[in-house]
C-alpha positions as CSV (number, residue, x, y, z in Angstrom):
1,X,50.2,20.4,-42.3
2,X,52.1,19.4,-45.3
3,X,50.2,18.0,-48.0
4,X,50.7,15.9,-51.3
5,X,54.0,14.6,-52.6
6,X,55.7,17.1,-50.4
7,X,54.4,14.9,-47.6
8,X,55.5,11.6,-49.1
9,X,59.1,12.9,-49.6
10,X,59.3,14.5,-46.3
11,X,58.1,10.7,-44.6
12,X,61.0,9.6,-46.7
13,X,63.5,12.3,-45.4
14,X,61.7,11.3,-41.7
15,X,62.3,7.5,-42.3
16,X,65.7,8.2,-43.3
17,X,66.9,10.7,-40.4
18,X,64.8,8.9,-37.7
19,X,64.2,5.1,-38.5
20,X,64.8,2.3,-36.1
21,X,66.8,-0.7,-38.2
22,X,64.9,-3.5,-37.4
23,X,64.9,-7.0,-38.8
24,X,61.7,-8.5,-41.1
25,X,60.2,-11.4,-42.4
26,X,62.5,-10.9,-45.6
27,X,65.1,-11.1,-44.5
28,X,66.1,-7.9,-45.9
29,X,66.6,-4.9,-43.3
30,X,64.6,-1.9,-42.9
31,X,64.4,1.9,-41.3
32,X,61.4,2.0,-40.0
33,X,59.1,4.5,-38.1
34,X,55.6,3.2,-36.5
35,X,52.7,6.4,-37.2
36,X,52.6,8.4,-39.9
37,X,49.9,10.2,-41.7
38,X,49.6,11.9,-44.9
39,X,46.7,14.2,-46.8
40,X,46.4,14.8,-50.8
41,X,43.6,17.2,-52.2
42,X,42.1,15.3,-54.6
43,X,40.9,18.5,-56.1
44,X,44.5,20.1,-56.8
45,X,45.0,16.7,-59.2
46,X,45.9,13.3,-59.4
47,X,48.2,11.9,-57.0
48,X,50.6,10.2,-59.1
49,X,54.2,11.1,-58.0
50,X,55.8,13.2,-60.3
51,X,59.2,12.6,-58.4
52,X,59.8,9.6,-60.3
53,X,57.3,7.3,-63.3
54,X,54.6,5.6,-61.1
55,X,53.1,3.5,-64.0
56,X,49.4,4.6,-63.3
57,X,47.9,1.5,-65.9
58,X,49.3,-1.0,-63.3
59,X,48.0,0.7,-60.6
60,X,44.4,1.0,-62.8
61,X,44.6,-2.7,-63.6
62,X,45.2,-3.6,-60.5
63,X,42.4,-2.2,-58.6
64,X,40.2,-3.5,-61.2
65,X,41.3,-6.8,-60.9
66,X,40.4,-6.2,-56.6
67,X,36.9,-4.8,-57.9
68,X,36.4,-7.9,-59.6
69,X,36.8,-9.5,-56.7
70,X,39.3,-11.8,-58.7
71,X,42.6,-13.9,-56.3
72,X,44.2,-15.3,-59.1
73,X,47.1,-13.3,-61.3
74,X,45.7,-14.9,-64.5
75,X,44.0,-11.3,-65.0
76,X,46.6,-9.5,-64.3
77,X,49.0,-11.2,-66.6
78,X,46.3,-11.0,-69.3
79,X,47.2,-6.8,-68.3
80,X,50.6,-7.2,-68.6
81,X,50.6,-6.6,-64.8
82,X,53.5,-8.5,-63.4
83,X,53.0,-6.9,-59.7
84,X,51.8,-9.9,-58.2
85,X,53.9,-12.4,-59.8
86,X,56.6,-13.2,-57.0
87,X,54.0,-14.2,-54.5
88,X,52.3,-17.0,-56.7
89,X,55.6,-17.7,-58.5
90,X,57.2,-19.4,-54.8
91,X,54.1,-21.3,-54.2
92,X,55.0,-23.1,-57.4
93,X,59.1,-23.4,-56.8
94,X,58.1,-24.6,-53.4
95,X,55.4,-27.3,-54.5
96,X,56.5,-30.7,-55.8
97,X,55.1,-29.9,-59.0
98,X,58.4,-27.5,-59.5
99,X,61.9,-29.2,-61.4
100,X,63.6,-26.5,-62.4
101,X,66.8,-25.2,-60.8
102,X,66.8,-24.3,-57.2
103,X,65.2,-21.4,-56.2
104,X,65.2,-21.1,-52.7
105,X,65.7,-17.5,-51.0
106,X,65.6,-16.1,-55.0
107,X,64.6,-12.7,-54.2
108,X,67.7,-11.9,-52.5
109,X,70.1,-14.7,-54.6
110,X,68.8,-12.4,-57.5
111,X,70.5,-9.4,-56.1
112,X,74.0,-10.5,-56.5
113,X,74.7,-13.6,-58.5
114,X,74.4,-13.0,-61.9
115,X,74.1,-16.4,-63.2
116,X,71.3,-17.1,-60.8
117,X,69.4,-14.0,-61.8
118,X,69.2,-15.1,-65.5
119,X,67.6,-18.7,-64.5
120,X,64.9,-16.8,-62.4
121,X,64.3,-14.9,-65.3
122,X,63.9,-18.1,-67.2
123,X,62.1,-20.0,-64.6
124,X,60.1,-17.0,-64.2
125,X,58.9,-16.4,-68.3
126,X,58.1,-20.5,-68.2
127,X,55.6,-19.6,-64.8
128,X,54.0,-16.4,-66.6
129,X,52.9,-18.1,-69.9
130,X,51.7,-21.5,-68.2
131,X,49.5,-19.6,-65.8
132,X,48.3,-17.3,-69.0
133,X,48.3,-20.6,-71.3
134,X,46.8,-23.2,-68.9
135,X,43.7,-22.9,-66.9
136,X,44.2,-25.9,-64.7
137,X,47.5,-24.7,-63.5
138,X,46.6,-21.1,-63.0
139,X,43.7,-22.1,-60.6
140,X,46.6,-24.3,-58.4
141,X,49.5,-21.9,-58.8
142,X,47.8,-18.5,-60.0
143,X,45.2,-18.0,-56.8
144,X,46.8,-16.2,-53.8
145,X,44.3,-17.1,-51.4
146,X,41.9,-15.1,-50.0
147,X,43.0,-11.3,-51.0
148,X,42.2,-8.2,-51.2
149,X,39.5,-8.6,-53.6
150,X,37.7,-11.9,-51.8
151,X,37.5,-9.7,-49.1
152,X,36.0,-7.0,-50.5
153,X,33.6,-8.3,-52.4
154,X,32.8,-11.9,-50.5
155,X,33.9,-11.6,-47.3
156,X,32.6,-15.2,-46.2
157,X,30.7,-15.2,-42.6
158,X,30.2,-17.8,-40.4
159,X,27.0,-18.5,-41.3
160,X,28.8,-19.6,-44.9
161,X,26.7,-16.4,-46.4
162,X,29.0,-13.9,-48.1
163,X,29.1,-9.8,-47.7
164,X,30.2,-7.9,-50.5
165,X,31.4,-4.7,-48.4
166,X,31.8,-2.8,-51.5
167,X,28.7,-2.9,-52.7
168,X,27.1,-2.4,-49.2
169,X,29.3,1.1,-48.7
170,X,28.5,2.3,-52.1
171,X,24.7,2.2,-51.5
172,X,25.4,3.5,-47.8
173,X,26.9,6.5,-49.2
174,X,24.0,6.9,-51.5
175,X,21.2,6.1,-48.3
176,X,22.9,7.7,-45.6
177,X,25.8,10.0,-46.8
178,X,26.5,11.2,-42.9
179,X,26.7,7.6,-41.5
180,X,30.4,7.1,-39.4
181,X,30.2,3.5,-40.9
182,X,31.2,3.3,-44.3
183,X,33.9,1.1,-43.6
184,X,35.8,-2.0,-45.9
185,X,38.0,-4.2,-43.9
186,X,40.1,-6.4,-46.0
187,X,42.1,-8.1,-42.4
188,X,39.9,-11.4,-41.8
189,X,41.5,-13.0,-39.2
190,X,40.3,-16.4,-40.1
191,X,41.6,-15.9,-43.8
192,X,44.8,-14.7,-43.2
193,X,46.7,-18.1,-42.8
194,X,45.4,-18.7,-46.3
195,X,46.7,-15.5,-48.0
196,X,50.4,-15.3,-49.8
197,X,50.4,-11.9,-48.3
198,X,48.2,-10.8,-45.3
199,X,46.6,-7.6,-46.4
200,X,48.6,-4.3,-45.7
201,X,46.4,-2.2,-46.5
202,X,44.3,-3.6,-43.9
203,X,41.1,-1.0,-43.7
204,X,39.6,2.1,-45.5
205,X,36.6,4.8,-44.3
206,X,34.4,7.2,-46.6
207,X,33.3,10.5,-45.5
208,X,31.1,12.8,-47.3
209,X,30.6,16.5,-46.3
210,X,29.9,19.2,-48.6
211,X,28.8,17.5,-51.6
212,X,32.3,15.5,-51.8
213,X,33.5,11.8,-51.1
214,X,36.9,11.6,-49.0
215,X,38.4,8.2,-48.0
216,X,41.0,7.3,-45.3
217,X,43.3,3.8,-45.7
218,X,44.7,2.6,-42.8
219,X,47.8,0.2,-43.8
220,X,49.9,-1.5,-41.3
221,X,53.2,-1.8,-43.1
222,X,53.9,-0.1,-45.9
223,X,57.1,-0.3,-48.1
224,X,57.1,3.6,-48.6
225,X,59.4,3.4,-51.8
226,X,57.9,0.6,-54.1
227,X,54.6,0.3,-52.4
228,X,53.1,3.3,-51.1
229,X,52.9,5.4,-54.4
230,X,50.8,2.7,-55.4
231,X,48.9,2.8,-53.2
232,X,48.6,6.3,-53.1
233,X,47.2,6.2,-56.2
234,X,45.4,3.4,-56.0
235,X,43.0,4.6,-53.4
236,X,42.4,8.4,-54.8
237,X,41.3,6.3,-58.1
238,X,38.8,4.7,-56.3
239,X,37.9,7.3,-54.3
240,X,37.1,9.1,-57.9
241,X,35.4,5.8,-59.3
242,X,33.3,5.9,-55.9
243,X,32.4,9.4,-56.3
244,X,31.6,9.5,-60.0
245,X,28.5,6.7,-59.2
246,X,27.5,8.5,-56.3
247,X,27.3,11.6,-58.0
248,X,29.7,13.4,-55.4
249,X,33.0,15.6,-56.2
250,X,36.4,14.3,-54.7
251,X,37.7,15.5,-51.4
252,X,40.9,14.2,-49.7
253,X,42.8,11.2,-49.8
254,X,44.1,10.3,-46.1
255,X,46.8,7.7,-45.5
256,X,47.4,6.5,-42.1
257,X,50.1,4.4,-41.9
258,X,51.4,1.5,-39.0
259,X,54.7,0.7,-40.1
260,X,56.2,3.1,-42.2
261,X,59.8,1.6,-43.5
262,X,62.4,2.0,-46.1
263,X,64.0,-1.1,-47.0
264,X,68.1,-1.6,-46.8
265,X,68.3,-2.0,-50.4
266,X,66.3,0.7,-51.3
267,X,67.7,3.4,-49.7
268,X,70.2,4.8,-52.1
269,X,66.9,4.9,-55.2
270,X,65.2,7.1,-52.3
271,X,68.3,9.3,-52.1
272,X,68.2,9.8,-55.8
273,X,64.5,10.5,-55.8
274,X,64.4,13.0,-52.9
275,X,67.1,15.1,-55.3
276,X,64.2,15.6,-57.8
277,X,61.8,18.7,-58.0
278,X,58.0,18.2,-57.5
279,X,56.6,18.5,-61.2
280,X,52.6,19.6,-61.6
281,X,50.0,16.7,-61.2
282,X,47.9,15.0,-63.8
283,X,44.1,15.0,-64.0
284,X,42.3,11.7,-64.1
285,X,39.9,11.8,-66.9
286,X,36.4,9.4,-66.5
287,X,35.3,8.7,-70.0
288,X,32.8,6.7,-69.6
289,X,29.1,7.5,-68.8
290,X,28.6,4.1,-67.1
291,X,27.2,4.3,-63.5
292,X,28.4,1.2,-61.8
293,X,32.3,0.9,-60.8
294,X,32.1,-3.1,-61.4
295,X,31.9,-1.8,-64.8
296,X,34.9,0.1,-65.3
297,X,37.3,-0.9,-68.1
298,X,41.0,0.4,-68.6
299,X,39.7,2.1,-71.7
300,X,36.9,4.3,-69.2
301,X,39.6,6.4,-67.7
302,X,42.8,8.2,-68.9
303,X,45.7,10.1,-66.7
304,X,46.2,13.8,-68.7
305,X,49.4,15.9,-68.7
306,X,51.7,13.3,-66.5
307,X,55.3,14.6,-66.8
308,X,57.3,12.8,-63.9
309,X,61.1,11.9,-63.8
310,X,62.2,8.7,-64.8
311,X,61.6,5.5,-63.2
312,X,63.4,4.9,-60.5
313,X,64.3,0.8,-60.3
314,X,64.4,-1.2,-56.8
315,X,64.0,-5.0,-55.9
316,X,61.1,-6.1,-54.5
317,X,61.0,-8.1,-50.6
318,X,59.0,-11.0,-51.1
């Protein structure tokens, strides 16, 4: 089997060769194959596609700001983290709290008019620095419902008691490292009607053997060119984060995907990045001698010896 970014370039080349065009909620147009897995060594380095500049300190921030168990962008804007930003931003162009200029449909309007691109810029900057600025408006227009991190760490029962999975799955690992049930699910059916996006990355598994920690994601639609080497990353950092409290080494990173699809828009960036060479991995550094992952700062851990091509720029679907 193929492994590392060899793996995620040759889903791209699949995607590309063998995708079904399909409609989606964006209105966009993908290629899109349903079941797809692929395995990184965690031990061979990080995996941070060299291919083209995955910024690693959003991706850091970001999962962070899930370990917090935080919904609102507030942090993330504090991190100069503007990954989230679209989501929250048309809650507020839709509410009746929004006068500014239309902007209905602005994620595709953006694309080709000009004009209209530079007042979502505008209307955008505004949104950012009242969200940062103003606590009243942030908690309205900042919170995306119950994400990722709500589930994570308070997944509500109906009992109105709360679960913090994490924290359950880190001490299972330490009780019983051979149980088959270290398991965070982040798909509530109950809370998805209340989430700007319904989780894709929808459930992950730990496994130790040998003295080392793997994990396995399952996400049921991925956007394999802007999303997926996040989240790649994403989940081998926590998989090291995991390990370092537990006092295991890392083992493999295993992505299982649903939908695997390339958007219309994006396929000519994935052309250009499938002409690059595979440069050598970074190491992730832990420099930190704290114990507890609900700890971690973006100071406690550093990416060494990350050479990857340029950035490679692509519109995101909202």
């Amino acid at each position: 089997m193929v492994k590392g970014e060899q793996a995620y370039l040759d889903l791209c080349n699949h995607i590309l060769a063998n995708g079904t065009k399909r409609g989606d909620r964006t209105n966009t147009g993908t290629y899109s194959v349903f079941g797809h897995q692929m395995r990184f060594d965690l031990e061979e380095g990080f995996p941070l596609l060299t291919t083209k500049k995955v910024p690693f300190r959003l991706v850091a921030s970001e999962l962070l700001w899930f370990l917090k168990g935080d919904t609102n962008i507030r942090y993330l804007l504090e991190n100069n983290n503007n990954i989230w930003n679209e989501w929250a931003f048309k809650k507020w162009v839709e509410s009746d709290e929004y006068s500014g200029p239309d902007m209905t449909d602005f994620g595709n309007r953006c694309q080709i008019d000009p004009t209209f691109n530079e007042q979502y810029e505008e209307q955008m900057a505004l949104f950012k620095q009242k969200i940062v600025d103003d606590s009243a408006f942030a908690k309205k227009f900042g919170d995306l419902g119950s994400v990722y991190g709500k589930q994570w760490r308070a997944w509500k029962t109906s009992q109105s008691e709360t679960i913090d999975q994490l924290s359950e799955v880190i001490d299972s690992i330490r009780s019983n490292p051979t149980s088959r049930r270290h398991i965070v699910s982040a798909w509530n059916p109950e809370d998805v009607p209340t989430m700007a996006l319904p989780p894709c990355h929808t459930l992950f598994q730990f496994y130790v053997a040998d003295g080392k920690l793997s994990c396995q994601l399952y996400q049921r639609s991925a956007d394999v060119f802007l999303g997926v080497p996040f989240n790649i990353a994403s989940y081998a950092l926590l998989t090291h984060l995991i390990a370092h409290e537990t006092g295991l080494q890392v083992g493999e990173f295993i992505h299982t995907i649903g939908d695997a699809h390339i958007y219309a828009n994006h396929v000519e960036q994935v052309k250009t990045q499938l002409d690059r060479d595979i440069r050598k991995l970074p190491t992730l550094q832990i420099t930190t001698a704290k114990t507890s992952i609900f700890d971690f700062e973006l100071t406690d851990f550093e990416l060494v010896d990350y050479n990857p091509h340029p950035t490679i720029k692509a519109p995101i679907a909202v």
